[in-house]
ROKOL-309240 format. One line per field, with one value per atom (N, C-alpha, C, O): chain; y, x, z; atom name; residue in three letters. Coordinates in steps of 0.1 Angstrom, whole numbers, plus 5000, padded with zeros to 4 digits. Each point is the difference from the previous one (the first is absolute). Example, Ala and Ser with C-alpha at 12.3 -4.5 7.8 and 13.67 -1.06 7.14 Angstrom:
2
chaine (A;A;A;A;A;A;A;A) $
c2 (4943;5012;5012;5000;5011;5011;5011;5011) $
c1 (5132;4991;5009;5010;4986;5009;4992;5005) $
c3 (5078;5000;5000;5007;4986;5000;5008;5001) $
atome (N;CA;C;O;N;CA;C;O) $
residu (ALA;ALA;ALA;ALA;SER;SER;SER;SER) $
// end
This chain:
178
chaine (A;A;A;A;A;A;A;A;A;A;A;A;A;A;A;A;A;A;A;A;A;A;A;A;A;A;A;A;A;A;A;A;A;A;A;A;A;A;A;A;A;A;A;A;A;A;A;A;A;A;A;A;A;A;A;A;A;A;A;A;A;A;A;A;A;A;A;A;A;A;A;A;A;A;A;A;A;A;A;A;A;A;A;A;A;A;A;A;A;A;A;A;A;A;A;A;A;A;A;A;A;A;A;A;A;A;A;A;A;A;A;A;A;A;A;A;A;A;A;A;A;A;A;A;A;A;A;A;A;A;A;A;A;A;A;A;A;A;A;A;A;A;A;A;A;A;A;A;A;A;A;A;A;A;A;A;A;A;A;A;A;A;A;A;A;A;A;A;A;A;A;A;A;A;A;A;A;A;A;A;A;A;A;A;A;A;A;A;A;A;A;A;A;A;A;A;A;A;A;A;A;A;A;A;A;A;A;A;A;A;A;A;A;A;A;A;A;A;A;A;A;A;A;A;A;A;A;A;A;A;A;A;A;A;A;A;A;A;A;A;A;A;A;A;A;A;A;A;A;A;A;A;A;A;A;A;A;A;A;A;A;A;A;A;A;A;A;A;A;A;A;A;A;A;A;A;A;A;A;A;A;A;A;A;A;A;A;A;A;A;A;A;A;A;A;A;A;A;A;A;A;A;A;A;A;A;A;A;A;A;A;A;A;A;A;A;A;A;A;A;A;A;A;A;A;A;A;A;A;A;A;A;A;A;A;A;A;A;A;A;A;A;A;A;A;A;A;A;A;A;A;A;A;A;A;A;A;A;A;A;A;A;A;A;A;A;A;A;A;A;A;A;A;A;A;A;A;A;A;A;A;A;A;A;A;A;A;A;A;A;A;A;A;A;A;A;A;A;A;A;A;A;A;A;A;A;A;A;A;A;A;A;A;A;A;A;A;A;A;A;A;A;A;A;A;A;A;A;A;A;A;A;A;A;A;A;A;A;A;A;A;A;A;A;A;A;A;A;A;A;A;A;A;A;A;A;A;A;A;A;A;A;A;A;A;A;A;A;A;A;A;A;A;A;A;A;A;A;A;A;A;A;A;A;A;A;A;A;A;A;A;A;A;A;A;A;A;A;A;A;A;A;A;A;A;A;A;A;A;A;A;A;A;A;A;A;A;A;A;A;A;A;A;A;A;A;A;A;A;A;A;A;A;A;A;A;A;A;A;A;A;A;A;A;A;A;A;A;A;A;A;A;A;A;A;A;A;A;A;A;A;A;A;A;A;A;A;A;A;A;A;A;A;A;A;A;A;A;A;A;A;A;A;A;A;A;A;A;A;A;A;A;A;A;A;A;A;A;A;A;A;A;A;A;A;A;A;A;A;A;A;A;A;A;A;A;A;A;A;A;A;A;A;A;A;A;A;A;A;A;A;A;A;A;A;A;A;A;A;A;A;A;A;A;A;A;A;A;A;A;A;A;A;A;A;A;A;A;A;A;A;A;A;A;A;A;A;A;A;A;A;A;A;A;A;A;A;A;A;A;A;A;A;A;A;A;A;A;A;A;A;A;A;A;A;A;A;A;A;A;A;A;A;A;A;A;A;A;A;A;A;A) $
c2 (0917;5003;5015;5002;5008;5011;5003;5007;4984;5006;4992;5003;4986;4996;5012;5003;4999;5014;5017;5008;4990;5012;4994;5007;4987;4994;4998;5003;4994;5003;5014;5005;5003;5014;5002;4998;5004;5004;4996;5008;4978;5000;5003;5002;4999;5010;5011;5004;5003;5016;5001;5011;4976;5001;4995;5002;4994;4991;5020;5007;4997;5011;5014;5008;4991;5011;4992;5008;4984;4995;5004;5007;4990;5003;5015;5005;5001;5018;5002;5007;4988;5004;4999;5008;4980;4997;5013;5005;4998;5001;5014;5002;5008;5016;5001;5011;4982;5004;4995;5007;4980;4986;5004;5002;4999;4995;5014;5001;5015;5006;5002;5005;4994;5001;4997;5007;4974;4994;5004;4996;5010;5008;5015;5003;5009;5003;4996;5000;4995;4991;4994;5000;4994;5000;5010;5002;5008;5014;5008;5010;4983;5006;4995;5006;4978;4995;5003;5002;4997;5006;5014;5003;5006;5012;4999;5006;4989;4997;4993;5003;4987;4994;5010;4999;5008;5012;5009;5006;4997;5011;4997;5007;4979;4992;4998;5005;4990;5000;5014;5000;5011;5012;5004;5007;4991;5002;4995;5006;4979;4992;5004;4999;5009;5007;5010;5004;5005;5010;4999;5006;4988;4995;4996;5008;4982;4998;5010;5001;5009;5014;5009;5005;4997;5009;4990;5007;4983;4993;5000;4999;5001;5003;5015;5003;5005;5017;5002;5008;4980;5003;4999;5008;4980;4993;5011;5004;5004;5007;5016;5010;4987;5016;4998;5006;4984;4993;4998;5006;4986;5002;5015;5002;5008;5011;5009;5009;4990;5002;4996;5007;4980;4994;5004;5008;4995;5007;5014;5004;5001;5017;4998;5006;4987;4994;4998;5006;4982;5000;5013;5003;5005;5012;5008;5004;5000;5007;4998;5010;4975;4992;5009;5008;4989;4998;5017;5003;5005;5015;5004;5011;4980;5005;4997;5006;4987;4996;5006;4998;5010;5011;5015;5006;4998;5012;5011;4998;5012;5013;5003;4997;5009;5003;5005;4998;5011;5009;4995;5006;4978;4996;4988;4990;5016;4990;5003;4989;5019;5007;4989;4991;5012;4991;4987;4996;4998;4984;4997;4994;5015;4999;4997;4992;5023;5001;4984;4993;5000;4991;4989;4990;5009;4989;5001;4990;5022;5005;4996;4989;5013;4997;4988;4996;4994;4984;4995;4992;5013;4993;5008;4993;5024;4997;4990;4991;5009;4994;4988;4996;4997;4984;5002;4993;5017;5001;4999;4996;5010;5001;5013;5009;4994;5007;5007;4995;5016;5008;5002;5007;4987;5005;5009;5008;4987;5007;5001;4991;5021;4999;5007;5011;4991;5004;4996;4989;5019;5001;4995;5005;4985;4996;5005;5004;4996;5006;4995;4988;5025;4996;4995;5006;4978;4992;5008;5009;4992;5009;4992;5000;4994;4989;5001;5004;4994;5008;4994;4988;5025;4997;5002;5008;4986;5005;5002;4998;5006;4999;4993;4998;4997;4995;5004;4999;5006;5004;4995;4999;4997;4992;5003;5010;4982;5008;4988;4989;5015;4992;5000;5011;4978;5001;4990;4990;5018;4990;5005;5012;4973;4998;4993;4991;5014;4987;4998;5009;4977;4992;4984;4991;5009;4988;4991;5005;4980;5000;4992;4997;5002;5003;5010;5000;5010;5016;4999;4997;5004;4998;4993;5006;4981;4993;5008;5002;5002;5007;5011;5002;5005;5012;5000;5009;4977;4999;4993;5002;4992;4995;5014;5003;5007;5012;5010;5008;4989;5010;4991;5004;4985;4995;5002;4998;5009;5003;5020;5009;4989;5017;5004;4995;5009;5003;5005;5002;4998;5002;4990;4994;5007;4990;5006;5012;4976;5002;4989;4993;5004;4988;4998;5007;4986;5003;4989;4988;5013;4998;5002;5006;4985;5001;4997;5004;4992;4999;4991;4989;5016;4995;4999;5010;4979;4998;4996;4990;5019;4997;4996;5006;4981;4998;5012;4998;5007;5007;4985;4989;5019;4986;4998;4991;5024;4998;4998;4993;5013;5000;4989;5000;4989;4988;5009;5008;4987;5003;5016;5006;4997;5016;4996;4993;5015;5003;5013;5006;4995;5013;4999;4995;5005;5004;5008;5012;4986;5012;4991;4988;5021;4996;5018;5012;4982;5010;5002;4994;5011;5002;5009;5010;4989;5001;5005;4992;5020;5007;5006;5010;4982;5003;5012;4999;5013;5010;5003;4993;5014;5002;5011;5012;4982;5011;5003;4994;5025;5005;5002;5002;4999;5002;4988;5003;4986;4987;4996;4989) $
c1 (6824;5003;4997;4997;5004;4998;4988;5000;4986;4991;4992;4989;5023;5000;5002;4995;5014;5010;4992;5001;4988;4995;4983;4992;5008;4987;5006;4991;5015;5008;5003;4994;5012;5001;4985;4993;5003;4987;4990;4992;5009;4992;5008;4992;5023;5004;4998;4999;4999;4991;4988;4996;4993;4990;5004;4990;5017;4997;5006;4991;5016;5009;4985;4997;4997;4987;4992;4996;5003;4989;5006;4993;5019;5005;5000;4995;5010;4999;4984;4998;4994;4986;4996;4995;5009;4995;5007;4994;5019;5007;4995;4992;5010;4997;4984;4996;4998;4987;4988;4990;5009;4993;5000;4990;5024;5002;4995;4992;5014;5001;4982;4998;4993;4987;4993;4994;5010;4996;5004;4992;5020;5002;4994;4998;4997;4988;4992;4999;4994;4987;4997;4988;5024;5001;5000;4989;5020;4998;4988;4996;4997;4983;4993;4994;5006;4994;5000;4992;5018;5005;4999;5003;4995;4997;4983;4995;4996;4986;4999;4989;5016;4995;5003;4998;5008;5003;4993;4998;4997;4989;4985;4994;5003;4991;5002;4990;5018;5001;4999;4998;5005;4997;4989;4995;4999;4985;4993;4993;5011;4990;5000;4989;5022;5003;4994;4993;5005;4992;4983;4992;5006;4988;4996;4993;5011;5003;4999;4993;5018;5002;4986;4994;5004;4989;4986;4991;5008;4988;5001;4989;5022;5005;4996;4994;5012;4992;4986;4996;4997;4986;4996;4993;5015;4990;5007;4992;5019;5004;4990;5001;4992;4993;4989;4995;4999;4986;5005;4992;5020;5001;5000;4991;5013;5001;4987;5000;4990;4989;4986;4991;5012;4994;5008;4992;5018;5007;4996;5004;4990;4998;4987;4996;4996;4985;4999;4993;5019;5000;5002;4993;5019;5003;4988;4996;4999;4990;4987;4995;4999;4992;5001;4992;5024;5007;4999;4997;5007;4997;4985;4997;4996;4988;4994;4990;5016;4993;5012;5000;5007;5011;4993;5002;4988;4997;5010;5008;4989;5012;5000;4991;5024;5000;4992;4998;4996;4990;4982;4990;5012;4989;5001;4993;5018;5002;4988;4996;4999;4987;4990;4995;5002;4988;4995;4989;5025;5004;4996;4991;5022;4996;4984;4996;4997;4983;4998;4996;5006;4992;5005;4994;5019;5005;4987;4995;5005;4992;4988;4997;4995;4985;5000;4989;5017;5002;4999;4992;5015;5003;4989;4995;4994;4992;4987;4996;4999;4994;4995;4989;5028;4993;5004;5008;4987;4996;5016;5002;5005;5014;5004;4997;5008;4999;5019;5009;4993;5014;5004;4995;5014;5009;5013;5003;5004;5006;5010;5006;4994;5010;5011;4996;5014;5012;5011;5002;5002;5004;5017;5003;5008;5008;5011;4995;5016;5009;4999;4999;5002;4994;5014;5011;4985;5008;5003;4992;5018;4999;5010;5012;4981;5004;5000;4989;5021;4999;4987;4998;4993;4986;4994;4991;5011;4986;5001;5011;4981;5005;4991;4988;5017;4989;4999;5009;4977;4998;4996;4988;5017;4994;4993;5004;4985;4993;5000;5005;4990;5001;4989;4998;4990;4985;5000;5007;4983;4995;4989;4997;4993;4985;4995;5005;4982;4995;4984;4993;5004;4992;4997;5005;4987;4995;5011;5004;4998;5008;5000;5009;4972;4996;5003;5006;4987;5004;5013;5003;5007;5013;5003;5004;4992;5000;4993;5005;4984;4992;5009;5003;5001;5005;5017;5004;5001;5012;4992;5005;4984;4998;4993;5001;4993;4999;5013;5000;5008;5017;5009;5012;4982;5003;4997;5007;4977;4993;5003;4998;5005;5009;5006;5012;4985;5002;5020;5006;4998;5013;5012;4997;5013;5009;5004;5001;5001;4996;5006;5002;5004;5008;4997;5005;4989;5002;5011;5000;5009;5012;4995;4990;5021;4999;4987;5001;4989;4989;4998;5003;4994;5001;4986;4993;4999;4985;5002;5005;4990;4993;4988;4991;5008;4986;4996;5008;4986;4994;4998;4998;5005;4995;4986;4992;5008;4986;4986;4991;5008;4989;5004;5011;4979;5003;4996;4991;5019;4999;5006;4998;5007;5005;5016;5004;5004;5012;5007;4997;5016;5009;5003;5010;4992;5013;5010;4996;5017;5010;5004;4999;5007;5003;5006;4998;5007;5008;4995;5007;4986;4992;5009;5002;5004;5005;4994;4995;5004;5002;5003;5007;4989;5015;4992;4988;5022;4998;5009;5011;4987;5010;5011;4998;5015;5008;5004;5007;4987;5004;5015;5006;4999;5018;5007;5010;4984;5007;4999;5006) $
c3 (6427;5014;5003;5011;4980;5000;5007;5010;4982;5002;5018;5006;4998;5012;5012;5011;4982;5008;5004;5009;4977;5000;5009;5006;4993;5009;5016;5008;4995;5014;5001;5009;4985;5005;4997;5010;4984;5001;5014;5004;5002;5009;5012;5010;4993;5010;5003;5011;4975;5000;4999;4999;4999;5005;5013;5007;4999;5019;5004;5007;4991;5008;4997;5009;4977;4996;5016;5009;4991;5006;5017;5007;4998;5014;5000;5010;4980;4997;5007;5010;4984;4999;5015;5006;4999;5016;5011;5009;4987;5009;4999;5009;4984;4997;4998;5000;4999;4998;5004;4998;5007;5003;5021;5007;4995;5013;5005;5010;4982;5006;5002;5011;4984;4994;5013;5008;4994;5008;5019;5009;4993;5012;4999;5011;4980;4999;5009;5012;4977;5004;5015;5004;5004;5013;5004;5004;4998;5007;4999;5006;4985;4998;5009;5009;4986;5010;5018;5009;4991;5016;5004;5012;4980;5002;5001;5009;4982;5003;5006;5004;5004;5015;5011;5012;4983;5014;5002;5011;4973;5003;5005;5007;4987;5004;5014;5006;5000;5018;5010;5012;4979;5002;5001;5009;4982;4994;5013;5008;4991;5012;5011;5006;5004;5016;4997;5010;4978;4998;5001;5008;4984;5006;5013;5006;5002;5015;5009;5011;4983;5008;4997;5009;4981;4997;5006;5005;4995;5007;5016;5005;5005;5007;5005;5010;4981;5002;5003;5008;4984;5000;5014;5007;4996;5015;5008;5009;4991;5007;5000;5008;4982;5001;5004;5009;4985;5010;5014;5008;4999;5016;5002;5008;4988;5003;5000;5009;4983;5000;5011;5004;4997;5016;5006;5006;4999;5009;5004;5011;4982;5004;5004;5010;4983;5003;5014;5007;4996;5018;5008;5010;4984;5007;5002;5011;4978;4997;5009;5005;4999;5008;5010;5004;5001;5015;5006;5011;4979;5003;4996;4996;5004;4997;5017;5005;4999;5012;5015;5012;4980;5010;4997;4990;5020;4998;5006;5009;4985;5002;5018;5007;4996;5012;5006;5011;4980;5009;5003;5004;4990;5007;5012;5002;5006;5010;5011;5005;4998;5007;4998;5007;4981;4989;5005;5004;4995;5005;5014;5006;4998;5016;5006;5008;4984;5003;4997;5010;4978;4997;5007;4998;5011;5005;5017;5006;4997;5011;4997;5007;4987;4996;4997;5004;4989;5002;5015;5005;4998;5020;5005;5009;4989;5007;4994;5008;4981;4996;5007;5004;4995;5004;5018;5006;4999;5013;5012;5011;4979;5012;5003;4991;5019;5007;5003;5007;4984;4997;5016;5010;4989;5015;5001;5008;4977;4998;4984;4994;5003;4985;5000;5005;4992;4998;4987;4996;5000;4989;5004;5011;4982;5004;4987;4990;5011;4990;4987;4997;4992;4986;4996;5002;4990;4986;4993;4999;4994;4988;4989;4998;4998;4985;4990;4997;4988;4992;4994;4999;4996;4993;5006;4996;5020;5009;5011;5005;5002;5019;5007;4997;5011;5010;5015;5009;4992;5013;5010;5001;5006;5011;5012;5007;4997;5010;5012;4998;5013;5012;5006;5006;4995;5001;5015;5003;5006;5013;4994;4996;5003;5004;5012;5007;4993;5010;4995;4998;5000;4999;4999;5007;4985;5001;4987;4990;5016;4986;4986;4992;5006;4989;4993;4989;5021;4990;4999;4988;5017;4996;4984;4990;5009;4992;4986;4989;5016;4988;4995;4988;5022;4997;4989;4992;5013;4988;4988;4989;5012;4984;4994;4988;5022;4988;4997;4991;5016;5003;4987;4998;4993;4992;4985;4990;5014;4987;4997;4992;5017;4997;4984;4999;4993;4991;4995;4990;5025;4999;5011;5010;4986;5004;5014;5003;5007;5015;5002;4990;5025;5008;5015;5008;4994;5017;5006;4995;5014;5007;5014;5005;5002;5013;5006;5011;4988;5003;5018;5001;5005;5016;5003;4998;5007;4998;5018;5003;5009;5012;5001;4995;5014;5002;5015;5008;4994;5010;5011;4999;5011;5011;5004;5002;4999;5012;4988;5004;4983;4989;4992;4994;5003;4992;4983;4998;4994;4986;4996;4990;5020;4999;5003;5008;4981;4998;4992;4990;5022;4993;4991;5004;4982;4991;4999;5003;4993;4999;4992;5002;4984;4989;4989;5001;4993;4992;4983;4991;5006;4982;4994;5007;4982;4994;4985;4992;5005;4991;4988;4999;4992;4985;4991;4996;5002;4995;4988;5000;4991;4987;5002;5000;5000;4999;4990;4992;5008;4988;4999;4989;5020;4999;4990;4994;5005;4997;4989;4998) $
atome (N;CA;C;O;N;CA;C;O;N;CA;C;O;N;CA;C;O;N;CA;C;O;N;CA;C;O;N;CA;C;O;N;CA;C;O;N;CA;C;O;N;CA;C;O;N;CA;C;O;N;CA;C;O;N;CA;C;O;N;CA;C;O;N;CA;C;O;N;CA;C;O;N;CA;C;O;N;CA;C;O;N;CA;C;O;N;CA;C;O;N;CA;C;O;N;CA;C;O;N;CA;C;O;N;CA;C;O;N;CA;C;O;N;CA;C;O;N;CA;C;O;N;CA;C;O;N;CA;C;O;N;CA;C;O;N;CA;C;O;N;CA;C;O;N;CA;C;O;N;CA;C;O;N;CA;C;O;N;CA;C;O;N;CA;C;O;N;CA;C;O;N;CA;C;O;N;CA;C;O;N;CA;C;O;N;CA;C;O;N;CA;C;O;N;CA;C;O;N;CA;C;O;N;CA;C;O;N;CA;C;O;N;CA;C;O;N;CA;C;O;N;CA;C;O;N;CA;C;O;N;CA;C;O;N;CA;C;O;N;CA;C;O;N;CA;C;O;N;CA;C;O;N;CA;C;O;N;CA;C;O;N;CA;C;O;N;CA;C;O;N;CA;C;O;N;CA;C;O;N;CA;C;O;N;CA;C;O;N;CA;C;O;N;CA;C;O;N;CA;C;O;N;CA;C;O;N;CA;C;O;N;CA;C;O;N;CA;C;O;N;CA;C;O;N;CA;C;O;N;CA;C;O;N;CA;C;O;N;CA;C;O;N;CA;C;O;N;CA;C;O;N;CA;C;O;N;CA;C;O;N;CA;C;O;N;CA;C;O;N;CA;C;O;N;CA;C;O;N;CA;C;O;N;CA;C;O;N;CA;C;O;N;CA;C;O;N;CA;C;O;N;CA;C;O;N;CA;C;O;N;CA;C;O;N;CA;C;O;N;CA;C;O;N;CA;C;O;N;CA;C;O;N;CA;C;O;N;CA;C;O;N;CA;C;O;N;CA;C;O;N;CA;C;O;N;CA;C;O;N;CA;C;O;N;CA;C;O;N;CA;C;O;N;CA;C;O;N;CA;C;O;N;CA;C;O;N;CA;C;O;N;CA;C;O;N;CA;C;O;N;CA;C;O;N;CA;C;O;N;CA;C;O;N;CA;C;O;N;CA;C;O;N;CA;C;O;N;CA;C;O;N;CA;C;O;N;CA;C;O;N;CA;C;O;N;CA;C;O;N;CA;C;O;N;CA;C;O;N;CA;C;O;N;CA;C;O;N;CA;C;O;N;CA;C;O;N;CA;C;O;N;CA;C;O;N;CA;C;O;N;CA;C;O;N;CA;C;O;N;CA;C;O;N;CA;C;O;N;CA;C;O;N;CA;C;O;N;CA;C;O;N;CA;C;O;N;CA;C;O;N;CA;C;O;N;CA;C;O;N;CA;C;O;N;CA;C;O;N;CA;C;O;N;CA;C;O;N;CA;C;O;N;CA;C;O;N;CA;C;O;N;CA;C;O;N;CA;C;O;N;CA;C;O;N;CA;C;O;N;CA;C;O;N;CA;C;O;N;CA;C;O;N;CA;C;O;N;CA;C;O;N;CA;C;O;N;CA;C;O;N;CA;C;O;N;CA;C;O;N;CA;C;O;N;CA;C;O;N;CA;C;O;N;CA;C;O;N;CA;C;O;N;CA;C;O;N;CA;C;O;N;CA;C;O;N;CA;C;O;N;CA;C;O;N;CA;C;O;N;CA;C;O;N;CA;C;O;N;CA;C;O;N;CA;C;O;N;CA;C;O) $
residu (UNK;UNK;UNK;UNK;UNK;UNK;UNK;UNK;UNK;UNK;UNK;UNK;UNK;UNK;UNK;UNK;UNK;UNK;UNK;UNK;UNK;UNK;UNK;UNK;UNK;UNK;UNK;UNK;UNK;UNK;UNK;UNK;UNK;UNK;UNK;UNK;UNK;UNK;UNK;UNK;UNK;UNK;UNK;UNK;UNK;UNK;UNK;UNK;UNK;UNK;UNK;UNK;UNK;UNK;UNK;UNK;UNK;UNK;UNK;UNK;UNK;UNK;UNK;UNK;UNK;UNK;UNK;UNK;UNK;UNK;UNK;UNK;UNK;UNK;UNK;UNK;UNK;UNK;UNK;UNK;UNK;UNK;UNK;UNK;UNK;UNK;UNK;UNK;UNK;UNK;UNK;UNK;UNK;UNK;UNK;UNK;UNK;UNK;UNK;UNK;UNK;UNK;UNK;UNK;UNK;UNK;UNK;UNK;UNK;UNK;UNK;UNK;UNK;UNK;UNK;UNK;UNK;UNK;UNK;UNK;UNK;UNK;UNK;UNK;UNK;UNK;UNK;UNK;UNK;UNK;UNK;UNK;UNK;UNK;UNK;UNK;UNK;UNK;UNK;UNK;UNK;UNK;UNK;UNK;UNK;UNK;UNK;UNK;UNK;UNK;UNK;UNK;UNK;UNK;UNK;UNK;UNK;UNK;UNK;UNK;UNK;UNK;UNK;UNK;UNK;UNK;UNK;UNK;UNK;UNK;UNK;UNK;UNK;UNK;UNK;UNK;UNK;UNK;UNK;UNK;UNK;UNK;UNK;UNK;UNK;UNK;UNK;UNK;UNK;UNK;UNK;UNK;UNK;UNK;UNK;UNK;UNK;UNK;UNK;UNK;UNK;UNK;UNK;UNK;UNK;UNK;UNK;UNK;UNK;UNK;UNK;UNK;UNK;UNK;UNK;UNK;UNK;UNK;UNK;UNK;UNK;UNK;UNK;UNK;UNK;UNK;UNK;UNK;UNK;UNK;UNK;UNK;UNK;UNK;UNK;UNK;UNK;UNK;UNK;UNK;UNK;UNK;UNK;UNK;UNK;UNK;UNK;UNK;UNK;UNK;UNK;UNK;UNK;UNK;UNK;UNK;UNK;UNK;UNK;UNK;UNK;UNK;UNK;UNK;UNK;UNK;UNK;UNK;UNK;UNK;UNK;UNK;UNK;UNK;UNK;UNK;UNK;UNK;UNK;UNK;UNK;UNK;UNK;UNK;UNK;UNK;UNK;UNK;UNK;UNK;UNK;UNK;UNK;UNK;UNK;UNK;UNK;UNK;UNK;UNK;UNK;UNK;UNK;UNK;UNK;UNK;UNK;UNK;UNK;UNK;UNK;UNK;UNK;UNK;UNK;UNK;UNK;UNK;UNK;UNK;UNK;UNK;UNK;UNK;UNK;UNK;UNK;UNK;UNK;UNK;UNK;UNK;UNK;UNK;UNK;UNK;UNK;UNK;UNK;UNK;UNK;UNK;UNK;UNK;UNK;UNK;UNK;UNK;UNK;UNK;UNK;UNK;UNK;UNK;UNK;UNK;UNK;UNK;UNK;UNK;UNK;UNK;UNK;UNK;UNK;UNK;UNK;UNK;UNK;UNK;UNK;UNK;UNK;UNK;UNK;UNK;UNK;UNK;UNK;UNK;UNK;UNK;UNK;UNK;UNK;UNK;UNK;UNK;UNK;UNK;UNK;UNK;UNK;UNK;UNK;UNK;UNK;UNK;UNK;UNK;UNK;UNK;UNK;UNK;UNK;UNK;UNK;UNK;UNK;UNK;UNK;UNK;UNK;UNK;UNK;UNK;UNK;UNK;UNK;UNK;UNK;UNK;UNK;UNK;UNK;UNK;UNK;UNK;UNK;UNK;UNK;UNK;UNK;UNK;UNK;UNK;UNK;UNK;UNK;UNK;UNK;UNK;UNK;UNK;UNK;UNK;UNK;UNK;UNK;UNK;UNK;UNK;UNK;UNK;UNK;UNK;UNK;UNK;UNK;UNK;UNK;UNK;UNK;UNK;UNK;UNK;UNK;UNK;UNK;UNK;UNK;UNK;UNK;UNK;UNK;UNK;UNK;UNK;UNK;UNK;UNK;UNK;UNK;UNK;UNK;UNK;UNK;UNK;UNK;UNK;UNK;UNK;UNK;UNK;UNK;UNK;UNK;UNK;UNK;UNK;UNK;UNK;UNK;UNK;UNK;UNK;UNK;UNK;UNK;UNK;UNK;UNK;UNK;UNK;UNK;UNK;UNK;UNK;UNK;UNK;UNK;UNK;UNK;UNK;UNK;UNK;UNK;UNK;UNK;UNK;UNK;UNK;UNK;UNK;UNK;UNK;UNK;UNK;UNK;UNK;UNK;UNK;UNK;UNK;UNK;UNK;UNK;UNK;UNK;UNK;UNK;UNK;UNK;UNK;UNK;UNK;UNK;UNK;UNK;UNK;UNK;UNK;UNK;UNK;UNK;UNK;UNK;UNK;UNK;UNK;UNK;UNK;UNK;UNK;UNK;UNK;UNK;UNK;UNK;UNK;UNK;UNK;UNK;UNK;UNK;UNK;UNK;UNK;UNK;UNK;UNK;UNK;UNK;UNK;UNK;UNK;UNK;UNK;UNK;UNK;UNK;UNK;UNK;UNK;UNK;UNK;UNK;UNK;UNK;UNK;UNK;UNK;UNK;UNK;UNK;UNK;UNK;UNK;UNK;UNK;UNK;UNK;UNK;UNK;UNK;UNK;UNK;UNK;UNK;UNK;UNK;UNK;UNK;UNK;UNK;UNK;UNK;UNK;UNK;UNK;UNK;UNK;UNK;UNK;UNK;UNK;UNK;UNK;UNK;UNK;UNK;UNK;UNK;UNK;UNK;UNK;UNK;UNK;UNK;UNK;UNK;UNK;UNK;UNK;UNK;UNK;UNK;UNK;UNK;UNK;UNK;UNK;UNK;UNK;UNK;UNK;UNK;UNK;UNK;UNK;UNK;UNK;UNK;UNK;UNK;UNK;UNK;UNK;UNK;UNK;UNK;UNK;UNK;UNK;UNK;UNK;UNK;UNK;UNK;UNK;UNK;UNK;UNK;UNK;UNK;UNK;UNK;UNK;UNK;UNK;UNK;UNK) $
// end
């Protein structure tokens, strides 16, 4: 019976070696190993927004890049204040050209917008109103940015094909203040 006795204690301190082993060394290993894991999916999910974000930056420096491109365009075609004369001349020699006839120009209170100004001018012609016609598809090919407003088109009574205009051209210049 002894050697019954010693084979029963013996496999209680193998069952209790064996619960020892899970509980201090087994379990703690395996909650580790979780806190790993869960710590690497976090850096991993980190990792991933970072990418995103840094791919994100890109498209954001490329929009920024076509962005000055346009600006760049848009003041390329804003000449400096001091060639409002310039304009003016070439808005004049357009309208005589296609055969109209300056009644009157006047300069109306300057825009002043940040970046640019806009000058507005106040034009009577009189002609025919082909030339009219002609004279905005060349007031289009102007090398710089221009508006016409207000535009009021009279037929003359007494001359068939002859008409007043009054209309307001508009001016975009660069402001260096802005």
């Amino acid at each position: 019976m002894a050697s019954n006795m010693r084979k029963v204690i013996f496999f209680v301190l193998l069952m209790a070696l064996a619960y020892l082993a899970y509980a201090f060394m087994i379990k703690p290993t395996n909650r580790y190993l979780e806190q790993q894991k869960a710590q690497l999916q976090s850096q991993m999910q980190k990792l991933i927004e970072f990418e995103k974000a840094t791919a994100a930056v890109r498209d954001i420096e490329a929009q920024a890049a076509q962005l000055q491109q346009a600006v760049a365009f848009f003041e390329s075609k804003l000449p400096p204040h001091s060639q409002i004369d310039k304009v003016l001349e070439q808005v004049t020699l357009i309208a005589q050209r296609q055969g109209l006839k300056t009644k009157a120009i006047r300069t109306l209170k300057q825009k002043d917008y940040m970046g640019y100004i806009e000058q507005p001018l106040k034009m009577e012609l009189y002609g025919n109103f082909d030339s009219y016609y002609a004279f905005l598809l060349d007031l289009e090919q102007l090398p710089r940015i221009t508006k016409i407003r207000e535009l009021k088109l009279e037929k003359e009574k007494n001359t068939e094909g002859m008409t007043n205009a009054e209309f307001v051209v508009s001016i975009f210049f660069q402001n260096k203040a802005g």
